[in-house]
C-alpha positions in Angstrom: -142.0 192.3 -4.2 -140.4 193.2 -0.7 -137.6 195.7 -0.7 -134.5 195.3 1.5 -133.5 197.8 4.3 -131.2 199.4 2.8 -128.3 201.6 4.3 -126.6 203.9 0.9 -128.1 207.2 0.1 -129.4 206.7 -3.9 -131.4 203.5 -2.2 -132.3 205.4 0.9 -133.7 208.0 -1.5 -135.9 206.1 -3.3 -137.1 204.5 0.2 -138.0 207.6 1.5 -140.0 209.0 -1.3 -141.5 205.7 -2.6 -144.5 206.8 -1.7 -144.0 211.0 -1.9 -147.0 212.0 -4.2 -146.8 215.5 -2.7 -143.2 215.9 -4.6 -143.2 213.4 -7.2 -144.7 211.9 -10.0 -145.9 208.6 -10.7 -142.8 208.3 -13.1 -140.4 209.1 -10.7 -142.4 207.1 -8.2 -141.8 204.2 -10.5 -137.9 204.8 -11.2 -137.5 204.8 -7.0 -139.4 201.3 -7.0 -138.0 200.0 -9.9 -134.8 200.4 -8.1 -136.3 198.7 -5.3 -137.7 196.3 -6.3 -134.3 195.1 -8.5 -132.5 195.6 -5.3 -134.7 192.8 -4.4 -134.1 190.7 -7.5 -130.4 190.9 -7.1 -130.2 189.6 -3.3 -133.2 186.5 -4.9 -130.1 186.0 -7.4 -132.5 185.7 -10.2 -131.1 184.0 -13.0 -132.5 186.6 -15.1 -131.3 189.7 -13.4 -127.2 189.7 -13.3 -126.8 192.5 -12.1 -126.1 194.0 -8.3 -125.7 197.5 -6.6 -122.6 198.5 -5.2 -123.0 201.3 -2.8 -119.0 202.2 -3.0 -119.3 203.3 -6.8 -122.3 205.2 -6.8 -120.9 207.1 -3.7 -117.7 207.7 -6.0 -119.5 209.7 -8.6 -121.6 212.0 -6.0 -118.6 212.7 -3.4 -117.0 213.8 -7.3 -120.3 216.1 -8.3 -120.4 217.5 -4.7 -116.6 218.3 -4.8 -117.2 220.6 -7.8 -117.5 224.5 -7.8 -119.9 226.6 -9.5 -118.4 229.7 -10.7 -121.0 231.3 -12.7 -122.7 234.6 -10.5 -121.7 236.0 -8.0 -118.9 234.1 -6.5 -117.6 230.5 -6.5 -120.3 227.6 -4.7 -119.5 224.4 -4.1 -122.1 222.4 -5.9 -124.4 220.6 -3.6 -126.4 218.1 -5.6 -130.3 218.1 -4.9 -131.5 214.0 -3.9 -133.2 213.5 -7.0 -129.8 214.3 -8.9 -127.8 211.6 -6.3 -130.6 208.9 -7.0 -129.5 209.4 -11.2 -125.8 209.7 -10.9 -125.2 206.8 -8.0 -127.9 204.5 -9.9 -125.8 205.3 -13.3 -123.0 204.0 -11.9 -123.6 202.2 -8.7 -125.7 199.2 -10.8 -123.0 197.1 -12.6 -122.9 193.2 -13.8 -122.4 190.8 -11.2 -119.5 188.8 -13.0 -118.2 191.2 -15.0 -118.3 194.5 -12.8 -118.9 196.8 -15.9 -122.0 199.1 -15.5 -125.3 198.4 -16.0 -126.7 200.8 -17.6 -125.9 201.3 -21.2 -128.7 204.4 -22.0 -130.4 206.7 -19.5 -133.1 208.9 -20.6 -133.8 211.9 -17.7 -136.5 214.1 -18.7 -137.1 217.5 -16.2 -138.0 221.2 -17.2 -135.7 223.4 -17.9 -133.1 225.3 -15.2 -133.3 221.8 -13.3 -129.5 221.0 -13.7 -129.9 219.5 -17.3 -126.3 220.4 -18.6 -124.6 219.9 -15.0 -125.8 216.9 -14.8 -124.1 215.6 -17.9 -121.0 217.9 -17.5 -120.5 215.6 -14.3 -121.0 212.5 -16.5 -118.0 214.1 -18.7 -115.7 214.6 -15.8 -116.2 211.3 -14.6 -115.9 209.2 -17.8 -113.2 211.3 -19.5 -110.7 211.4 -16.2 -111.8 209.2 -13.4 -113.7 206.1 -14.6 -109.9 203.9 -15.2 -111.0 204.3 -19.2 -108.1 205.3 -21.2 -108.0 207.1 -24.4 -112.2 207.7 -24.2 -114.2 209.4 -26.4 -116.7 211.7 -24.6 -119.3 213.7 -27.2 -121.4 216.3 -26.9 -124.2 216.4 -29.4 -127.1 218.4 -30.5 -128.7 219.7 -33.8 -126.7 222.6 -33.6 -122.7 223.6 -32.7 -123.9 225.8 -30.8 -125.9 223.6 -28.6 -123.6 220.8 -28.4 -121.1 223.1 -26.9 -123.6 224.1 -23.9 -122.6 221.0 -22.2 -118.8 221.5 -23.3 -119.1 224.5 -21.5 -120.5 223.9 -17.9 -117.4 221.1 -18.4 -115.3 224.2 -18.8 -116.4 226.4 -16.2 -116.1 223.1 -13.9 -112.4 222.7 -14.8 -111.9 226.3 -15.0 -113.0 226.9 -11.1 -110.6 224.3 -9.7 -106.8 224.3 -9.6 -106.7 220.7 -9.1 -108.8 220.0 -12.6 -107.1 222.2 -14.4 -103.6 220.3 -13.8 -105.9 217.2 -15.1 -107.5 218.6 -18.0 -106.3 220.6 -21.1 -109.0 222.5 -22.7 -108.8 223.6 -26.7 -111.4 226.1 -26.9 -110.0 226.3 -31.0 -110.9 223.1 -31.4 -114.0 222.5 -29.3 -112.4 220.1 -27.2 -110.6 219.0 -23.8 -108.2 216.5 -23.2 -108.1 214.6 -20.0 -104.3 214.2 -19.3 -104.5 210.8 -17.1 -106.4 208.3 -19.2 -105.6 210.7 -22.6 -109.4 211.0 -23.1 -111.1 213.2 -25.3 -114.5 215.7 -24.6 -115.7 216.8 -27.8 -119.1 218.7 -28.8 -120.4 217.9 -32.3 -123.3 218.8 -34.5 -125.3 216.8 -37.2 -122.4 216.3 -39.7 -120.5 213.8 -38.4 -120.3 211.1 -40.8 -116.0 211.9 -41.5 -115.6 211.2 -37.8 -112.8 208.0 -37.9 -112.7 205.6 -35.4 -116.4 206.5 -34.3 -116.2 204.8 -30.2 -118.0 207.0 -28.0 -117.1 206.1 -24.4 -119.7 208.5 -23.4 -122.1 209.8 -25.9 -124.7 212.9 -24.8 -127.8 213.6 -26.4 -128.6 217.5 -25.6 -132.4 218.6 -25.6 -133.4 215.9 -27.4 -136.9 217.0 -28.2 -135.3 219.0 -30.9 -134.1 216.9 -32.9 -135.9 216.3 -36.1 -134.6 212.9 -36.4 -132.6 209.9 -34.5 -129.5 210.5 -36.6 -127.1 211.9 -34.0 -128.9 209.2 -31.5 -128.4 206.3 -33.9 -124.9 207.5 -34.7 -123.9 206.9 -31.2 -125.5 203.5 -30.3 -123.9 202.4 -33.6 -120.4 203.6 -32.3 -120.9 201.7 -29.1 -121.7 198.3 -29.8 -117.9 197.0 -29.9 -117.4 198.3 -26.4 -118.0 196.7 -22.9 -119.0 199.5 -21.0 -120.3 202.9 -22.3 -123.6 204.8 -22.1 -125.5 207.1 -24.2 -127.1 209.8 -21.7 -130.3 211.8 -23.1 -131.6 214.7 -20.7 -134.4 216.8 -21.7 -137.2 218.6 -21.6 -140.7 218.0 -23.3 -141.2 219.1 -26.3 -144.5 219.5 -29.2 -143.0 217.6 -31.4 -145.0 214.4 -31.4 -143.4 212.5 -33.9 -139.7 213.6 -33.5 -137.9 210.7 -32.0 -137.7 211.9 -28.3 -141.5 211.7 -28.2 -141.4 207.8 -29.1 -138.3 207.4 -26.6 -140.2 208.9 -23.5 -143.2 206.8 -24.4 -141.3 203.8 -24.5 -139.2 204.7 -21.6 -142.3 205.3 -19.8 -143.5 201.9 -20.9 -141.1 200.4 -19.1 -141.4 201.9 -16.1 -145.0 200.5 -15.8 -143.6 196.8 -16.8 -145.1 196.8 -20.2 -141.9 196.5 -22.2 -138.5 195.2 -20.0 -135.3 196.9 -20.7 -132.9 196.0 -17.4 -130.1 198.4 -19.8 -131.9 201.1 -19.4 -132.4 203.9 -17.1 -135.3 206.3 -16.4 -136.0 209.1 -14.4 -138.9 211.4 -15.6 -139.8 214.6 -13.6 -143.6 215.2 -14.6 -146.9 215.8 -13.2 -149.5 213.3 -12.2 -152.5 213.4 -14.5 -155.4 214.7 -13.3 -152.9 217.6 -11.5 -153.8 221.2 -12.1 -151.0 222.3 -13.8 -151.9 225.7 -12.7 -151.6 225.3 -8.7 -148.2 225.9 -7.8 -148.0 223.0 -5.5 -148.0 220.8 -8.1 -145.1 222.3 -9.9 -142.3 220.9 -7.6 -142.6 217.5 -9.0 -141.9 218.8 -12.9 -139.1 221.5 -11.1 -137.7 219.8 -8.3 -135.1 222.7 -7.8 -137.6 225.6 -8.2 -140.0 224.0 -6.0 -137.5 224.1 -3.0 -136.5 227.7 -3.9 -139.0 230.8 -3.0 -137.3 233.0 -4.9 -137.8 230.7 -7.9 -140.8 229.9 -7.7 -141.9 233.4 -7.3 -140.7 234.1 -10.5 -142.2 230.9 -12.0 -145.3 232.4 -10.9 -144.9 235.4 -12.9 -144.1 233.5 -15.9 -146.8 231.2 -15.5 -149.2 234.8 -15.2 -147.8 235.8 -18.2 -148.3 232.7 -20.7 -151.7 232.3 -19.3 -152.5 235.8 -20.6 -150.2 236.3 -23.7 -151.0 232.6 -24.7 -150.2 231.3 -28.3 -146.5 230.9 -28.4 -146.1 231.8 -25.2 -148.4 229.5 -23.7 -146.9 226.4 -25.4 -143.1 227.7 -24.5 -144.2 227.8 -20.4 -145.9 224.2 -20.6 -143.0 222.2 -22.1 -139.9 223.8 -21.2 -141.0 224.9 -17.7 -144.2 222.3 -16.8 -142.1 219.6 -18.5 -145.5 218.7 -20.6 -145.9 217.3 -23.9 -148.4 219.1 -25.1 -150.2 216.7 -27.5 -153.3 218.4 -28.4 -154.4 216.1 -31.2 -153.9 213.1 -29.2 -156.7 211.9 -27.0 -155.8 208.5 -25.1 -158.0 206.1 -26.0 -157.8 204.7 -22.2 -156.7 205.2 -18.7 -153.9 202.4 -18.7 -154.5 202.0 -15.0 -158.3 201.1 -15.5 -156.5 198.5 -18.0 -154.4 196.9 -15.6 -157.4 196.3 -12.9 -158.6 194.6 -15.7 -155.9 191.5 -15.8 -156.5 188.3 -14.1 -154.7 184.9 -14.8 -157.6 183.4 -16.4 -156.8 181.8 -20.2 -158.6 180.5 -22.7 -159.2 177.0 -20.9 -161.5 178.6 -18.5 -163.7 179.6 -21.1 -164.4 176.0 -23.1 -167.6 175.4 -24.8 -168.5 179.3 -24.5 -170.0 181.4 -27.0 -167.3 183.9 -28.7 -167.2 186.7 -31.0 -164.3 186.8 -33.4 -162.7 190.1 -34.5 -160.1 190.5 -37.6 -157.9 193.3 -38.4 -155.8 192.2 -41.3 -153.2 194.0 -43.0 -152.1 193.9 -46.5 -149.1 195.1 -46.4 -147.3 192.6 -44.6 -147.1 194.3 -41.1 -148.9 193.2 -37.5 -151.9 191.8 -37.9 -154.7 190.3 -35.4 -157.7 188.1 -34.1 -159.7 188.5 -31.0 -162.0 186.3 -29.5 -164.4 188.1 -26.6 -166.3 185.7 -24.7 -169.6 187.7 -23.0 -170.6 186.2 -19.9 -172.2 186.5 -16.6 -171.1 187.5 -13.4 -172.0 184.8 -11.0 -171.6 187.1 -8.0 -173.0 190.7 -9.3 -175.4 189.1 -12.1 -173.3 191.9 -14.5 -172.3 191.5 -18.0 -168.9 190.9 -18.5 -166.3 190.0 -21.8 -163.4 187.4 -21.4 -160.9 188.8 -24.1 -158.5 186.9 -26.1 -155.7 188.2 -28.8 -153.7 187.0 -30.9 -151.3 188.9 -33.7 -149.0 187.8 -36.6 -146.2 188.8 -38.7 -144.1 188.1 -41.7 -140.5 187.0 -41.0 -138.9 189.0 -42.8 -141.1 192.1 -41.7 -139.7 190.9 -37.9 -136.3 191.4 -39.5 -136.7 194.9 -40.9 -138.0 195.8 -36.9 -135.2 193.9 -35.5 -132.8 196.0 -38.5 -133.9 199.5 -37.0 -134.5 198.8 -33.6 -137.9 199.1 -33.2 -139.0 200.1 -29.8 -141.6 197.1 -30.4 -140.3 194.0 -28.9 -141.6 191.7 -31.5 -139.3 188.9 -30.6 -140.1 188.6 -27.5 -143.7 188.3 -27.7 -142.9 186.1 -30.1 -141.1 183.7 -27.5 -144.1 184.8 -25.3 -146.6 182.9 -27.8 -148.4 186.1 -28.1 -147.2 186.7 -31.6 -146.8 184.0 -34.5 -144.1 184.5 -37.2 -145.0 183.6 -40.4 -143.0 182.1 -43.6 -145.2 181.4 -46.4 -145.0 183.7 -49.3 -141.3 184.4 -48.4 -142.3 185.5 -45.3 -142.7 189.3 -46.5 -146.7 188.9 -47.4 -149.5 188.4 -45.2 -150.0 184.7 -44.4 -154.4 184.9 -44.1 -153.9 180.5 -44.4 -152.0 180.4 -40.8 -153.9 183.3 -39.6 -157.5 181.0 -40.7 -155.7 178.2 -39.4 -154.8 179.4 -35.8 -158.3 180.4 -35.7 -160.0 176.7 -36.6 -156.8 175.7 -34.0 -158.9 178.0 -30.8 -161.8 176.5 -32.2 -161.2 172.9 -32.0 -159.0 172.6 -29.0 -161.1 175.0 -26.8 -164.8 173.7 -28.2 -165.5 176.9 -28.6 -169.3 177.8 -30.2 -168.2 180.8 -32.7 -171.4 182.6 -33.2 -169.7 185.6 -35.1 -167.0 186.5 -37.4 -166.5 190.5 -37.6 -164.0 191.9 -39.7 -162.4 195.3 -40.9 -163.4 195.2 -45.0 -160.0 196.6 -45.8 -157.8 193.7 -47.5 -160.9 191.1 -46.8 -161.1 190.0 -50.2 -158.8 187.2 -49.8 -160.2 185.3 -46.5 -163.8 186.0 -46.8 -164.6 182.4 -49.1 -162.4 180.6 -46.4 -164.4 182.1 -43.5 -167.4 180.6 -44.3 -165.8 177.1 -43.4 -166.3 178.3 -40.2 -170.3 177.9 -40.5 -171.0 181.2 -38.5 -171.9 184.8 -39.5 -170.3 187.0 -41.2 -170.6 190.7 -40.1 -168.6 193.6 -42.3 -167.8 196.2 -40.1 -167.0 199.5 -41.6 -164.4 201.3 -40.3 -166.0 205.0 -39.8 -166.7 206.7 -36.6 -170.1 206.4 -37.5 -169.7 202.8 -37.3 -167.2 202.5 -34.5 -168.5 205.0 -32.1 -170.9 203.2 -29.8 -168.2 200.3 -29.3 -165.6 202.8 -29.0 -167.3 204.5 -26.1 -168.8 201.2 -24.4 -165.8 199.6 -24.6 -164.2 202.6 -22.8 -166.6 202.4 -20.0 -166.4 198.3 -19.4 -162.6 198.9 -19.1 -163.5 201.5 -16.8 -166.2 199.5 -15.0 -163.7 196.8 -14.7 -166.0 194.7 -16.8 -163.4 193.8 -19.3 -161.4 190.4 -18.5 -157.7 189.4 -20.3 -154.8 187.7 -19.1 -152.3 190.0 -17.5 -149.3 188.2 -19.1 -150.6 189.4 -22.6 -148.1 192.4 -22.7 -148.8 193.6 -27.0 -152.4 193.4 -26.4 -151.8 195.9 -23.3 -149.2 197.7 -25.8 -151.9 198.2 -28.3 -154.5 199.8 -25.6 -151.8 201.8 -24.3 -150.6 202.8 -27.9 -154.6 203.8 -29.2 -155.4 206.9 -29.7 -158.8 208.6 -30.6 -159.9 210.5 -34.0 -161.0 214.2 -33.2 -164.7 214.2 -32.8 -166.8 214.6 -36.5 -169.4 216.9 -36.4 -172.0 214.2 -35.3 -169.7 214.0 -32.0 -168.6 210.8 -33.1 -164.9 208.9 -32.3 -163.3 205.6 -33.1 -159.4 204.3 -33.0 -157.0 206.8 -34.9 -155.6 204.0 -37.5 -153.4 206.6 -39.0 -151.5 207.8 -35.8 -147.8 206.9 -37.1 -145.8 204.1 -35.4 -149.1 203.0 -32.7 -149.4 199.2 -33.1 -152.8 199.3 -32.5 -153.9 196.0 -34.4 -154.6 193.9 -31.7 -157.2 197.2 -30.6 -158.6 197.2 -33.6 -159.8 194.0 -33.5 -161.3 194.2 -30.5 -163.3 196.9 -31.4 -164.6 194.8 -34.0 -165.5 192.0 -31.8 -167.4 194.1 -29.6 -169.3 196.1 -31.7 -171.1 192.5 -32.1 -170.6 191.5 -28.3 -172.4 194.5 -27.2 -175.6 193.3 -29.0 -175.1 196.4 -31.2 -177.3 195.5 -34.7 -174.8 194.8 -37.9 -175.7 193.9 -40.9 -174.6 190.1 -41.7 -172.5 189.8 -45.1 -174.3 186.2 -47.3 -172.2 183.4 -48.5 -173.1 184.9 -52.1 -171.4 188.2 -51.2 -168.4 186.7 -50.0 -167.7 184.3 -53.1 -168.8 188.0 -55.0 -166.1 189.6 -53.1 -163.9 187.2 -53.7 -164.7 187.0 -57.4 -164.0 190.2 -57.5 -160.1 189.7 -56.5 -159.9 188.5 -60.1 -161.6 190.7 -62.1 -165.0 188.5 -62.1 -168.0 189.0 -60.4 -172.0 189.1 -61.4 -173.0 192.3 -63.6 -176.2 194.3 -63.0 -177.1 191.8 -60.3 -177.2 188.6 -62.5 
């Protein structure tokens, strides 16, 4: 998509460095072209985007932040606010609804290491919503897992007010009660901790989310999206650092925040700007470090001193070690989580090609059913030639399902899994039979005979994950193919784990791009740690990974590959099956 010329300074920003991979990441990269690009969509008037820059109200909120003195050290500053800090607080506030001019942006989630201008970035937030944003009687919070924490922010507000004569006439701070008031619109700035549940009137205006990666759960998170929903305009603003915590909730929300920065999930409501090394960086040349410290990089002094620190965790390691690679590298360190694939190998990998391209072709089925009524999927791979390089290559089709009332539970917590949507995308059936809570294998069968029929496909091979097969294995055999069990260890799995790896990296893998939970699953997959044979497959226990769709593919081209499996008779099926209900041959009779 073409971007516009563009004259204001957050857009001019993201112009500039676009393409900056000296000082930025790829996920900053992606926030300046994400702006772009809906700068773009806006001017097209796409019916689907209603929503439009205005240069005049981002430019209101900087001019505010660069009016502000800093009176911690050694004598008052002005603040001055580095570009990438402009580029979050105009884009905040300078996107807003065509129609209805309130803001676009409902969350933001900003991830940088620490000393970057965390706290003073949302102690600008608080000035502006509490006193200067024409809301009257807001409610501005400060949160964290501890009081002490939540009043960090509380207190850069302070020092704000505190340094100018002009805010202190607008603002009456109550240090006995941990609040301010904001004397024009009768606002409220108030930190909190965890207990919060006597809180009346609960209508956060502005709700902040301090270091995040702390929190053990989403309760203080939840608790302020919940208090939002009845207003117009608000926004819930989480800046962090990285943390080790992989399955506290800030993990999950940088993963899906990163998700849509790459276009796999769309969220227009929410903002992202993550301050992070490239992969493949050495995290170890200093270079590298302004794009994770984008203050410290542009200060010698600083980064002298990072230097010394980063000396010291290097040689102290342990504790240490960890401490200097979240807080100040910015990096999750996820040691027991191996990626299963480069996502960018995966994306070469789309094309536009469907199913119709492949009629009357051989396929490969793969099934990962569940039992438990959750996702569950088919894949068809379709090995063929490559007319112009004579290689082998594998067309790949998938397919999931799910119970509808296991949609609602997702839709009832708001799951980070957009389940409706790739519902309406025809990438997902909803199911009703049973109640819709069990596993429907009849429509999941039948969806399969559907392929089958309309697409004259020639199924040569069923494979399947043995887990929960009992009840589908006499129906598969109406499908007059073989029958391969394939057994779910690394032992198993490890040859089509790794060749499957290497065709995506080969670019010898073929799906259609517009299948977004199939490239949500490969994104989502992560590997076992290696058995002592050296062995891997797909890590089906890694909590909250939708990795069905994954699964089955593995399953599909453990046969594809021409690997040798051992083919499961029409006796042993019906035996399985038997077995459901207690029945069954004894002593082989």
């Amino acid at each position: 998509m073409k971007t516009l010329k563009t004259t204001d300074r957050v857009s001019q920003f993201a112009e500039k460095n676009l393409k900056n991979k000296k000082e930025f990441g790829e996920d900053a990269r992606l926030a300046f072209k994400r702006h772009l690009d809906d700068l773009a969509r806006s001017a097209a008037d796409d019916p689907g985007f209603p929503f439009i820059f205005v240069p005049e109200k981002a430019e209101d909120i900087i001019e505010l932040a660069n009016k502000l003195t800093i009176a911690e050290g050694e004598g008052d500053e002005i603040l001055t606010c580095a570009g990438f800090q402009e580029f979050i607080l105009g884009s905040l506030f300078g996107w807003v609804h065509k129609e209805t001019g309130k803001r676009r942006f409902l969350d933001s989630y900003v991830q940088v290491s620490r000393q970057q201008g965390k706290s003073i970035l949302n102690a600008i937030l608080g000035i502006k919503c509490s006193n200067f944003d024409g809301y009257n009687y807001g409610q501005i919070y400060c949160t964290a897992t501890k009081s002490d924490q939540a009043r960090i922010v509380l207190n850069e507000i302070e020092k704000f007010i505190n340094a100018d004569a002009d805010l202190q006439e607008l603002f009456d701070i109550k240090d006995y009660k941990n609040e301010i008031i904001a004397k024009i619109t009768k606002s409220v700035i108030k930190a909190l901790g965890r207990d919060t549940k006597s809180i009346d009137g609960f209508r956060p205006y502005l709700g902040i989310v301090d270091e995040y990666h702390a929190h053990k759960d989403n309760q203080m998170y939840k608790l302020l999206k919940g208090g939002t929903r009845k207003l117009k305009q608000s926004l819930v603003s989480v800046i962090t650092t990285a943390g080790l915590n992989l399955n506290a909730p800030c993990y999950e929300l940088y993963q899906y925040c990163r998700r849509v920065l790459k276009g796999i999930d769309v969220n227009d409501r929410q903002f992202i700007y993550i301050a992070q090394m490239d992969e493949g960086d050495d995290i170890w040349n200093k270079k590298n470090w302004i794009k994770c410290c984008p203050l410290t990089g542009n200060d010698p002094e600083l980064m002298s001193q990072m230097e010394e620190d980063a000396k010291k965790a290097l040689s102290m390691g342990g504790e240490e070690l960890l401490d200097f690679m979240t807080k100040s590298l910015n990096i999750w360190v996820k040691d027991a989580e191996v990626a299963f694939i480069n996502l960018k190998d995966w994306e070469k990998c789309g094309s536009t090609r469907t199913l119709e391209d492949f009629s009357g072709m051989k396929a490969i089925c793969g099934l990962d059913l569940s039992s438990g009524g959750d996702l569950t999927s088919l894949a068809l791979e379709f090995p063929y030639e490559d007319e112009k390089t004579g290689d082998k290559k594998y067309y790949l089709y998938s397919h999931s399902f799910m119970p509808k009332m296991r949609l609602q539970e997702h839709m009832d917590r708001e799951d980070n899994a957009p389940y409706i949507i790739w519902a309406k995308e025809g990438l997902l059936t909803v199911t009703t039979a049973a109640g819709g809570v069990k596993t429907d294998y009849k429509t999941i069968l039948a969806h399969l005979h559907g392929l089958v029929d309309a697409y004259d496909i020639e199924l040569e091979t069923i494979a399947y994950d043995p887990h929960n097969s009992s009840a589908f294995l006499a129906d598969l055999e109406d499908f007059d193919c073989n029958l391969v069990e394939i057994k779910q260890s690394a032992m198993s799995l490890n040859d089509a784990t790794v060749d499957f790896q290497l065709e995506v990296k080969a670019h010898n893998i073929e799906y259609n791009k517009g299948n977004r939970l199939l490239t949500r699953s490969m994104n989502d997959a992560v590997l076992t740690t290696p058995n002592s044979y050296g062995e891997i497959k797909i890590d089906k226990t890694a909590q909250k990974h939708r990795i069905d769709p994954c699964d089955a593919t593995i399953c599909a081209h453990k046969v594809a590959m021409g690997t040798e499996v051992e083919e499961v008779t029409a006796d042993q099926s019906v035996e399985a099956y038997l077995k459901m209900f207690g029945g069954g041959s004894k002593n082989g009779e």
